[in-house]
C-alpha positions as CSV (number, residue, x, y, z in Angstrom):
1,X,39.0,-23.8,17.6
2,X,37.5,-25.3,14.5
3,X,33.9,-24.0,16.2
4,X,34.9,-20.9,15.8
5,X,36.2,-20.7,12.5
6,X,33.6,-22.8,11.2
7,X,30.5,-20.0,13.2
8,X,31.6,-17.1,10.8
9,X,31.3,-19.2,7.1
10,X,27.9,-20.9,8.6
11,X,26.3,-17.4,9.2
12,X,27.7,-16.3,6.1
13,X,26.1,-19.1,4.3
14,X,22.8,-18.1,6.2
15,X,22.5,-15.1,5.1
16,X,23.6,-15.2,1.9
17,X,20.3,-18.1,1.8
18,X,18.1,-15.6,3.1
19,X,19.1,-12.8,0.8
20,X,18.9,-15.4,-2.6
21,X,15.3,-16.5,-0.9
22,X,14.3,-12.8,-0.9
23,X,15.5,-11.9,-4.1
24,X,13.2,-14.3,-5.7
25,X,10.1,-13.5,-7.9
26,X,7.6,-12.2,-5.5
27,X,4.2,-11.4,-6.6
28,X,1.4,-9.5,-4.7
29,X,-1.7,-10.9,-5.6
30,X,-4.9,-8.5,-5.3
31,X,-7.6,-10.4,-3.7
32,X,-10.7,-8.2,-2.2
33,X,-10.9,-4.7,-2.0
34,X,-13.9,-2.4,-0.5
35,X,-14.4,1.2,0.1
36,X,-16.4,3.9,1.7
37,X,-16.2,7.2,0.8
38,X,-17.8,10.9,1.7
39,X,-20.0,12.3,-0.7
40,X,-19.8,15.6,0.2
41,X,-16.3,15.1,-1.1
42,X,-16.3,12.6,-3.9
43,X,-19.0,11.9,-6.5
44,X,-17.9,8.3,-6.4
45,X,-15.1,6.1,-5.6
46,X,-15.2,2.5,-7.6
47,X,-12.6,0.4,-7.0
48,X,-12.6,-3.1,-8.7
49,X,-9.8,-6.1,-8.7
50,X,-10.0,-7.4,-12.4
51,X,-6.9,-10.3,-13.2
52,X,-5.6,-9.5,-9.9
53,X,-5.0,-5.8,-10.8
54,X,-7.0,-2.7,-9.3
55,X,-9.4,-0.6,-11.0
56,X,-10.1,2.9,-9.5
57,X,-12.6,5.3,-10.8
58,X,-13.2,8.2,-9.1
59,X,-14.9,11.8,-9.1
60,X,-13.4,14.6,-6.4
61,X,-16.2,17.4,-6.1
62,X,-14.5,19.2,-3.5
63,X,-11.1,19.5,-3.7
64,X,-8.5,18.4,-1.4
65,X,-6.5,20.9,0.4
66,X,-2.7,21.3,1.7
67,X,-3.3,19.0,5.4
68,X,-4.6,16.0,3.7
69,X,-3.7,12.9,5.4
70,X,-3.5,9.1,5.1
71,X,-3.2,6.4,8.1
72,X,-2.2,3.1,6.7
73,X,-2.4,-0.3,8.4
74,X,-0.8,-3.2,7.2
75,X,-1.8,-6.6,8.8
76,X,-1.0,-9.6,7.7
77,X,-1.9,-13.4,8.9
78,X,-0.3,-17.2,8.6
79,X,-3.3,-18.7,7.5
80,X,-6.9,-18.0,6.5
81,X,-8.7,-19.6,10.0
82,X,-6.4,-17.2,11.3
83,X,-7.2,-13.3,12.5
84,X,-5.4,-10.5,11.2
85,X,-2.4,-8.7,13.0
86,X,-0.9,-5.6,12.4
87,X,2.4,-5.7,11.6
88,X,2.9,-1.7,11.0
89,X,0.7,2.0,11.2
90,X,1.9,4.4,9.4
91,X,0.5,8.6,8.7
92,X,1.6,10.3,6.1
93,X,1.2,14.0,4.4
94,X,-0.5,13.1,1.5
95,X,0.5,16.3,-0.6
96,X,4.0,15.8,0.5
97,X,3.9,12.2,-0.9
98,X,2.1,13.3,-4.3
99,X,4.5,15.8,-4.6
100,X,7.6,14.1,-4.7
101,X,8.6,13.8,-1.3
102,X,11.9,11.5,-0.1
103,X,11.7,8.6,-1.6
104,X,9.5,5.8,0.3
105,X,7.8,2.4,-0.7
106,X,4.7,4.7,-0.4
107,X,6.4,7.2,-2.9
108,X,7.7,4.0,-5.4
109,X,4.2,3.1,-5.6
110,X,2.4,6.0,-6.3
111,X,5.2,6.8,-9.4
112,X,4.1,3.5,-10.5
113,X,0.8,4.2,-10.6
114,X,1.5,7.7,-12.5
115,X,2.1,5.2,-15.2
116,X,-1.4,3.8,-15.6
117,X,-3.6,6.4,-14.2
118,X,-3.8,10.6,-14.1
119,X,-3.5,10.9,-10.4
120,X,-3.0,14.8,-9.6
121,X,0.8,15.4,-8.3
122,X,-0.1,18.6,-6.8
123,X,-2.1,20.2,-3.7
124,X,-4.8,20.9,-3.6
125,X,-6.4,18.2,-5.8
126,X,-8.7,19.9,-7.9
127,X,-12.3,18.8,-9.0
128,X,-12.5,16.3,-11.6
129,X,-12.4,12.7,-12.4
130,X,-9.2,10.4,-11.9
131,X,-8.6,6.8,-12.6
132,X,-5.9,4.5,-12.2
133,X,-6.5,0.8,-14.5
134,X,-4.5,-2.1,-13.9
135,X,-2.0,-1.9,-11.5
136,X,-0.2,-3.9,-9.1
137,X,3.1,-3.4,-7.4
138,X,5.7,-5.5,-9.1
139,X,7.9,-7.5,-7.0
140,X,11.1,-5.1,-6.1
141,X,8.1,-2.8,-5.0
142,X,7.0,-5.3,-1.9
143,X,9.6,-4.6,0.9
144,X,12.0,-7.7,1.6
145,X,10.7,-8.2,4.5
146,X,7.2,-9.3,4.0
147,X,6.7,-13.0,4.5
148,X,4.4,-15.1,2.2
149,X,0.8,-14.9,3.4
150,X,-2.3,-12.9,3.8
151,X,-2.3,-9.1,3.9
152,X,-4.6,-6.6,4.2
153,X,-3.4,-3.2,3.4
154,X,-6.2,-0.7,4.7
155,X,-6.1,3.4,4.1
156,X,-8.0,6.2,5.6
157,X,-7.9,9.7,4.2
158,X,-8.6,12.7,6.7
159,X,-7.7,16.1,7.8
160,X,-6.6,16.4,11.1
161,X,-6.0,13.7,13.8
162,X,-6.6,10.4,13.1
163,X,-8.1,8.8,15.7
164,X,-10.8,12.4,16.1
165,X,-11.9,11.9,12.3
166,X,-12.1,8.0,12.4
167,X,-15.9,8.4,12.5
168,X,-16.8,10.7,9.6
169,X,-12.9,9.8,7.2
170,X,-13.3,11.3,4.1
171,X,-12.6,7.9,2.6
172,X,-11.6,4.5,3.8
173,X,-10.5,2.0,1.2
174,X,-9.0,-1.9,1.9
175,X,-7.3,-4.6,-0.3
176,X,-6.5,-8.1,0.7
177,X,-4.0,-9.5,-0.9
178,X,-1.8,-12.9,-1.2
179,X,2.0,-12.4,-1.4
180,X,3.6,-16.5,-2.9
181,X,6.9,-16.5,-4.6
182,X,6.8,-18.0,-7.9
């Protein structure tokens, strides 16, 4: 009898634990980042990690039309002798994203990026150059349930299927990144 009574105030206690632990000051910490990009599409595509924020320069010279998709990974590993594993895959409409689709972690970032960068919010995205400087997301932007570690988010840009324009994407871009509490 006092078992039972007792189960119901220890998960409580549980959770409530795990909710105060996740609540804490999380930072996402930009490590590496590369990129590869079509040049029949953009003039360039610099992206740098300066004080753990990302730089991105860019030129479109061909502009990118209603169709425009992204496939994101997200992997994520315990230590650094270990491999990478995907915890998530995700495509999205990119012009529904920029445009102010529902509202999504995907959607939370790219508003904060608005704030340091000019980032077209409408289809198709015209011709010109476009830069974001100095972001990172800020802790209530990295979902609750990431656990400290290792990530590496990476993000391919096409038209069509994924998997038939893996070969030839108009660009591919990756960021490792450390996740710690502080």
């Amino acid at each position: 009898m006092l078992v039972q009574r007792l189960v119901p105030i220890f998960v409580g206690f549980t959770a409530l634990t795990a909710l105060s632990e996740s609540v804490l000051a999380r930072k996402m910490i930009f490590k590496t980042v590369g990129s590869r990009y079509n040049p029949k599409v953009f003039s360039n595509f610099t992206v740098q990690i300066i004080n753990s924020k990302l730089k991105v320069d860019t030129g479109i010279i061909s502009p990118l039309r209603q169709g425009v998709k992204t496939h994101l990974d997200f992997e994520f590993r315990l230590s650094k002798d270990r491999p990478y594993q995907i915890i998530f895959q995700n495509d999205i409409n990119f012009c529904a994203l920029i445009k102010g689709g529902r509202e999504s972690l995907y959607r939370r970032w790219f508003k904060s990026m608005l704030k340091l960068g000019n980032f077209s919010t409408n289809c198709p995205i015209r011709r010109g150059y476009y830069y974001l400087h100095g972001w990172s997301p800020d802790g209530s932007q990295v979902p609750s349930f990431f656990l400290k570690g290792d990530y590496r988010i990476s993000a391919t840009l096409f038209y069509g299927s994924f998997k038939a324009n893996d070969e030839n994407p108009l660009l591919d871009i990756f960021i490792e990144a450390v996740l710690n509490q502080v």
